[in-house]
C-alpha positions as a Markdown table, in Angstrom:
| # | Residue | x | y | z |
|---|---|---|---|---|
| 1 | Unk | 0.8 | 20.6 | 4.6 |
| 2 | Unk | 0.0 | 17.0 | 4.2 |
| 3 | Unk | 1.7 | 13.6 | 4.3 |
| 4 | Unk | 1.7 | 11.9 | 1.1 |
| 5 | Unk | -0.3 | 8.9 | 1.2 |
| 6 | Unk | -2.3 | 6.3 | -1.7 |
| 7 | Unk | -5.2 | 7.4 | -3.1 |
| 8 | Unk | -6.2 | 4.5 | -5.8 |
| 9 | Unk | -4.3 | 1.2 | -6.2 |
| 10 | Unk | -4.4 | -1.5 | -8.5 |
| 11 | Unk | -3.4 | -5.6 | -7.9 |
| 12 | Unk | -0.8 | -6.5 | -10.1 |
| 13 | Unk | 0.3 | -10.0 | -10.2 |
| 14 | Unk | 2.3 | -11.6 | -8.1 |
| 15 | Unk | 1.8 | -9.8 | -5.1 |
| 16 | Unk | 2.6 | -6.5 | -6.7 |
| 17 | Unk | 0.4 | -3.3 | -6.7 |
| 18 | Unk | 0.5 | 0.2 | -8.5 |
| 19 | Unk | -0.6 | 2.8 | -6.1 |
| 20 | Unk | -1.2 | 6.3 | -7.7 |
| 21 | Unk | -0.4 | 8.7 | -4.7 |
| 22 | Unk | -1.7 | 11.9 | -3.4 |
| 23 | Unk | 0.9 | 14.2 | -5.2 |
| 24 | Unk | 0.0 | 12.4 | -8.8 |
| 25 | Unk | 2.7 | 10.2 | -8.8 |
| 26 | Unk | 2.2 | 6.1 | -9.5 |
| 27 | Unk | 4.9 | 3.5 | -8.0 |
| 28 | Unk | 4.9 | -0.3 | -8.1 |
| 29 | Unk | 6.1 | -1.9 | -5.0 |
| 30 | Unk | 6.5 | -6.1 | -4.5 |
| 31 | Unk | 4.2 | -6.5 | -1.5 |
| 32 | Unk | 4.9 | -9.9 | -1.3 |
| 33 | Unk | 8.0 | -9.8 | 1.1 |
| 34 | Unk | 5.7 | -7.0 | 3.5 |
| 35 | Unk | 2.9 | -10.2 | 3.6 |
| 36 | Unk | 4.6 | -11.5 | 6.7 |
| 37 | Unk | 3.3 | -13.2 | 10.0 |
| 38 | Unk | -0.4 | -14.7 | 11.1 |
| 39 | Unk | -2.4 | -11.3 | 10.4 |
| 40 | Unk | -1.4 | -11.7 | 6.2 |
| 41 | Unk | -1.8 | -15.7 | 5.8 |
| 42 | Unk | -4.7 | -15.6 | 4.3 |
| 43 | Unk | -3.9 | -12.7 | 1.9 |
| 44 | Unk | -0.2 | -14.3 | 1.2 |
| 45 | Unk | -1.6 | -18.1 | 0.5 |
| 46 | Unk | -4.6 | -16.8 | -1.7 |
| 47 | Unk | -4.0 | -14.2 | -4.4 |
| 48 | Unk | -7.6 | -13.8 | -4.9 |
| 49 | Unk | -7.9 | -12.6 | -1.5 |
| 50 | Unk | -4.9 | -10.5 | -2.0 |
| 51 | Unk | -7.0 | -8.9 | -4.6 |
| 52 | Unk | -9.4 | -7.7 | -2.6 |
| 53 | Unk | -7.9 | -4.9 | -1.5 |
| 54 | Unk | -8.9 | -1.1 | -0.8 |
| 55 | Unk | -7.9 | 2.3 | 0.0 |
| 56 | Unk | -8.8 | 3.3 | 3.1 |
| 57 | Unk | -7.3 | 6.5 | 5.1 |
| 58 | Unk | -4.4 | 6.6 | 2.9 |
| 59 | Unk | -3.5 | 3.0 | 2.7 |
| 60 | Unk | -4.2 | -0.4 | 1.8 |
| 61 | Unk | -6.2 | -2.4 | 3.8 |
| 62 | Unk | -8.1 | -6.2 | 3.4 |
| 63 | Unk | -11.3 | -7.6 | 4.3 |
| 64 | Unk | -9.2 | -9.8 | 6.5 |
| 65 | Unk | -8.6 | -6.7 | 8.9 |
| 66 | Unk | -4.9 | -6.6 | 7.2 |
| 67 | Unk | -3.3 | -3.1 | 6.6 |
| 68 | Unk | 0.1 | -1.9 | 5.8 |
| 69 | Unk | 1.8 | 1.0 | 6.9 |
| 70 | Unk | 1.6 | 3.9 | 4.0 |
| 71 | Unk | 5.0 | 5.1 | 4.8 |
| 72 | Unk | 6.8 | 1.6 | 4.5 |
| 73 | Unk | 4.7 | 1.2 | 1.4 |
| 74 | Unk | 4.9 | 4.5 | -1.0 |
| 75 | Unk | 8.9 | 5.1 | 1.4 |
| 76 | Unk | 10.0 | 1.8 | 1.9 |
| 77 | Unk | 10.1 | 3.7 | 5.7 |
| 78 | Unk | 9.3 | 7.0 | 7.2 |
| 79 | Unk | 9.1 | 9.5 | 4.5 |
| 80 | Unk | 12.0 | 12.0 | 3.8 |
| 81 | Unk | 11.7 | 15.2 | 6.0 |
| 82 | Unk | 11.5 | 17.1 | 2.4 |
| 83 | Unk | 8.3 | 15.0 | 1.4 |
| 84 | Unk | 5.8 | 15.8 | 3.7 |
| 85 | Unk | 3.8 | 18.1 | 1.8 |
| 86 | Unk | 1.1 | 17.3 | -0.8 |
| 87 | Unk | 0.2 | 19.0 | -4.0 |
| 88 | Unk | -3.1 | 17.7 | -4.5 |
């Protein structure tokens, strides 16, 4: 059994993304309140750079060296205790 994680995802305007997960299902999250401290300035003053994003071992990451946590994106937190296994 495996965690859930992102497999594609898709920049959306304004800060928002459409990630199509491991288990088939897609969700839009708002990443623009996530974009917080030194480490996402670049990526939250610059929505080209934002852009640029990639999937990389389950998650989004930036040229930048940004990431975000896959849980607090596709849970909004640690994933339910019922949720750790993936169909595909």
């Amino acid at each position: 059994m495996r965690l859930v994680r992102i497999r594609e995802a898709k920049p959306l305007g304004n800060y928002r993304v459409q990630l199509t997960l491991t288990d088939g299902r897609i969700v839009e999250r708002d990443l623009g309140p996530m974009l917080v401290g030194p480490v996402f300035a670049e990526i939250r003053n610059d929505e080209a750079r934002f852009r640029e994003m990639r999937v990389e071992g389950g998650t989004l990451v930036w040229p930048t060296g940004a990431d975000l946590c896959p849980d607090v994106l596709i849970w909004g937190g640690l994933p339910p205790a019922d949720a750790a296994s993936d169909a595909a």
